[in-house]
matplotlib code that plots the C-alpha trace (Angstrom):
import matplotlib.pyplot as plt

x = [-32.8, -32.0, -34.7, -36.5, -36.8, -33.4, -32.4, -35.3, -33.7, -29.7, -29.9, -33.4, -33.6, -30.2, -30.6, -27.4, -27.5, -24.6, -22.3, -21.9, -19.1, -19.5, -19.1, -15.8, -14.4, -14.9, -13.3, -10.5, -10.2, -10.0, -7.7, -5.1, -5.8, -5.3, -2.0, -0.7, -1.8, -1.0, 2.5, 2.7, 1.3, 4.7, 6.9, 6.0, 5.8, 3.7, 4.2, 5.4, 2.8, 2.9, 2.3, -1.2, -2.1, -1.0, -3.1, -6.3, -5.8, -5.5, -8.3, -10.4, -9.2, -9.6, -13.6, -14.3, -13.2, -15.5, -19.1, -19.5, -20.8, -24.5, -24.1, -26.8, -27.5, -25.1, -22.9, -24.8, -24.2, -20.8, -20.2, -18.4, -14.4, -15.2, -16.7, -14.0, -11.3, -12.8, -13.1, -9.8, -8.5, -10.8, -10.2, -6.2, -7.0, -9.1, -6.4, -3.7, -5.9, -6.1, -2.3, -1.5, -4.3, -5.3, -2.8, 0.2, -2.0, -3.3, -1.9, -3.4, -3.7, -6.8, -7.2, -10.2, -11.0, -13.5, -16.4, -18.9, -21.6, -23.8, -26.7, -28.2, -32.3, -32.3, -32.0, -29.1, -25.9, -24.0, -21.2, -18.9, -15.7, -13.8, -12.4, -9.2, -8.8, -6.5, -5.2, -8.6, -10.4, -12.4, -12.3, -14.2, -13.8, -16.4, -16.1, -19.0, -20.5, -21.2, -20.8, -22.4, -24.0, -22.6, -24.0, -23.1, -20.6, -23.1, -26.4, -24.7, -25.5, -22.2, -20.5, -22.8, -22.4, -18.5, -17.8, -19.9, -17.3, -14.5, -15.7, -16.7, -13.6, -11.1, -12.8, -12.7, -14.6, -12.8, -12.6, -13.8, -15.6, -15.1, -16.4, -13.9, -15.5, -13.6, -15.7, -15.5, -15.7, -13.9, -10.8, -11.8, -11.9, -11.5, -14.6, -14.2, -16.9, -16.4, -18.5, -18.2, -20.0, -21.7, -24.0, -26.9, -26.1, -26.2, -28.8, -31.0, -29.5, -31.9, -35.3, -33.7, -32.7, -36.1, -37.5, -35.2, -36.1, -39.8, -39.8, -37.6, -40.6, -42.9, -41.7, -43.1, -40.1, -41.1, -39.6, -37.4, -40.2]
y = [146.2, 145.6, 148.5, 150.8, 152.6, 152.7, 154.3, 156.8, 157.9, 158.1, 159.1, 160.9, 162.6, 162.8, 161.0, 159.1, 156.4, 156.3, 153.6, 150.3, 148.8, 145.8, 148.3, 149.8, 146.2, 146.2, 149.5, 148.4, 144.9, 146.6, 149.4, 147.0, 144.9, 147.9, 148.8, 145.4, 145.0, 148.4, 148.0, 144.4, 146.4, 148.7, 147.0, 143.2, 142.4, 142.2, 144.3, 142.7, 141.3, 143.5, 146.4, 144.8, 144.5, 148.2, 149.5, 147.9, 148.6, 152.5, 152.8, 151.5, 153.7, 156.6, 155.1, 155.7, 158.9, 159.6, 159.9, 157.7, 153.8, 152.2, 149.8, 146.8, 144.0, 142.7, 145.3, 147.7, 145.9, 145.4, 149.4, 151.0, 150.6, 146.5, 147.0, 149.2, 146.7, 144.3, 145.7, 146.7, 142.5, 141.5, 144.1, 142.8, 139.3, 139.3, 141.5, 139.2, 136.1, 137.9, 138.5, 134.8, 133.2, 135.2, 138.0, 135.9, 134.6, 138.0, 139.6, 142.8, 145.1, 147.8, 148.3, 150.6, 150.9, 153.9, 153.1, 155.1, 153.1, 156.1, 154.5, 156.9, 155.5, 156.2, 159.4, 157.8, 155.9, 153.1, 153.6, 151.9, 150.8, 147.3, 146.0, 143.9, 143.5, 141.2, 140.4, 138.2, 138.4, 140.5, 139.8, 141.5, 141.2, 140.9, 140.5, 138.9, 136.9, 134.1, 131.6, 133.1, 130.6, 128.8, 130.4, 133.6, 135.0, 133.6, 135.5, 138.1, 141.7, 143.7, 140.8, 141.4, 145.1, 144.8, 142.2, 144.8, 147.6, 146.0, 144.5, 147.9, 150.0, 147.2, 145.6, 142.5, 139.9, 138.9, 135.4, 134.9, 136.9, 136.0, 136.9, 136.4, 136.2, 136.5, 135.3, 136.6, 133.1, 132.7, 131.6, 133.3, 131.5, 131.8, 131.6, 132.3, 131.5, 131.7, 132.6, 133.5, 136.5, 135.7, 138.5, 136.6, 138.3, 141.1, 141.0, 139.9, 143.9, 145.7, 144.2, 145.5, 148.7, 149.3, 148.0, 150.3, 153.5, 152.8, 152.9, 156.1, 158.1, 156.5, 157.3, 154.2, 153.3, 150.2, 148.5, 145.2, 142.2]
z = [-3.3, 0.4, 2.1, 0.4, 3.3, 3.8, 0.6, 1.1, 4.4, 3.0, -0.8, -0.9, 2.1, 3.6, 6.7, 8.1, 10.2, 12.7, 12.1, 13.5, 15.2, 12.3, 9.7, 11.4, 11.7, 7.9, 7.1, 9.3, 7.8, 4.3, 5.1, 6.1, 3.0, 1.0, 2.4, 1.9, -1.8, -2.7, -1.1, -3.1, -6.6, -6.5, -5.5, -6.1, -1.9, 0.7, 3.9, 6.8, 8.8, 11.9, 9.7, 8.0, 11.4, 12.4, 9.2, 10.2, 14.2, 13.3, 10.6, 13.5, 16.2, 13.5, 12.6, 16.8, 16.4, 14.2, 14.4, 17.5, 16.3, 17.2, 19.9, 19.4, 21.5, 24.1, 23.0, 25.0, 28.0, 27.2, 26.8, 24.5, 25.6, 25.6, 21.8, 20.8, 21.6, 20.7, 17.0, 16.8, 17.6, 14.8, 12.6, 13.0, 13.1, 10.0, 7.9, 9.6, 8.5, 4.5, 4.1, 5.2, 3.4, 0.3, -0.3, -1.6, -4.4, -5.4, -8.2, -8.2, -11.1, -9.6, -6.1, -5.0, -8.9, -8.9, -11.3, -13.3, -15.8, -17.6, -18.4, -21.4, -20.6, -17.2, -14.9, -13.0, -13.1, -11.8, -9.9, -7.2, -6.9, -7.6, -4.6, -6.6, -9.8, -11.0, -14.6, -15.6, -12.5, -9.7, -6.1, -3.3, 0.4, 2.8, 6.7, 8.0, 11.0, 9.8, 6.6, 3.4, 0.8, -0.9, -4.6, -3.0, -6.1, -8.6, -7.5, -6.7, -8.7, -7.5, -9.4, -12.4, -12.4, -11.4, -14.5, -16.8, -15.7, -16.6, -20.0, -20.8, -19.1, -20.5, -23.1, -21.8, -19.7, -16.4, -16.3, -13.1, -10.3, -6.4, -3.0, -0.3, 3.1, 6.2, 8.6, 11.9, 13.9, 17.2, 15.1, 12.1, 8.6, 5.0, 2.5, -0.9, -3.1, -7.2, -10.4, -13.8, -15.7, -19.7, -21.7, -20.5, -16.7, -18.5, -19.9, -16.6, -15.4, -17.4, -15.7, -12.2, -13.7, -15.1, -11.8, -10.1, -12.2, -11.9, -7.9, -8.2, -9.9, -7.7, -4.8, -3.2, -1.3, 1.0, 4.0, 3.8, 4.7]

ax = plt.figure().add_subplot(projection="3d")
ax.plot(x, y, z, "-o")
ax.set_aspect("equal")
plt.show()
């Protein structure tokens, strides 16, 4: 939906892009969130704060050891020891900023939920995984560099097909579906954005899906405008 181009290159042809510093920020951000919820799921606390911070420092030293990241813009000129440092204080400041902010009022019941819709009229399926799920909701993280919408949760499809997951794995609706933004300002900030899934979201899935399915046997995979 973002690029065909892009899915062309990754899931049709196998082409991987190397990563970005951005993207190991997130990974970071999350791994540390993980480690605290996970630790808070079993036994009913949160980890101390130096260890959130350790979590996400480490997963980002581990990302540069890796496939080496894309530098873009002024990163270039700042080379890559200045990027990689610089990652690994936002990664802790952002997983720092979750555990005061948002972790004490998360009660999670699924972290990482692995997800598989099979959708019998159509040669694929959909499949992800649930960031938190709580009792009677779904929250997902995002680090980003600036302030999302506002109507971000509500037009957003990973929150549709998220919701559908868990009415079908659960037999429920959740009650609400959220977008947490941690937004990587100087000081960074808190964003959380809120929306509710109905049938009628649902139903507004199939046009994509059939949209989605038609540009598969096409092949007519076109770059984002």
């Amino acid at each position: 939906a973002k690029c065909g181009l892009q899915y062309e290159f990754r899931y049709v042809l196998g082409i991987k892009s190397p990563p970005s510093a951005a993207m190991i920020v997130g990974t970071g951000t999350h791994r540390g969130i993980e480690a605290d919820l996970t630790a808070k799921k079993e036994t009913g606390e949160l980890l101390p704060t130096e260890s959130v911070i350790d979590a996400a420092a480490e997963a980002v030293k581990a990302g540069w050891l890796g496939e080496a990241p894309e530098l873009h813009g002024s990163e270039i000129d700042k080379g890559e020891a200045v990027v990689k440092g610089e990652s690994i204080d936002m990664a802790a400041r952002l997983a720092k900023l979750h555990h005061e902010q948002l972790a004490p009022e998360i009660v999670p019941v699924h972290l990482e939920r692995p997800i598989r819709l099979e959708l019998k009229r159509y040669p694929f399926d959909l499949v992800g995984y649930v960031d938190i799920q709580e009792p009677d909701a779904i929250r997902d993280t995002k680090t980003s560099a600036r302030k999302p919408d506002a109507d971000a949760a509500h037009n957003s499809l990973q929150l549709t097909i998220y919701a559908l997951a868990a009415h079908t794995l659960d037999g429920k609706l959740p009650a609400t579906v959220q977008f947490d933004h941690l937004v990587k300002n100087k000081v960074p900030v808190v964003v959380s954005s809120k929306s509710v899934r109905t049938a009628e979201h649902f139903q507004l899935l199939a046009p994509r899906l059939d949209a989605f399915d038609r540009l598969l046997k096409s092949g007519a995979f076109q770059p984002a405008a």
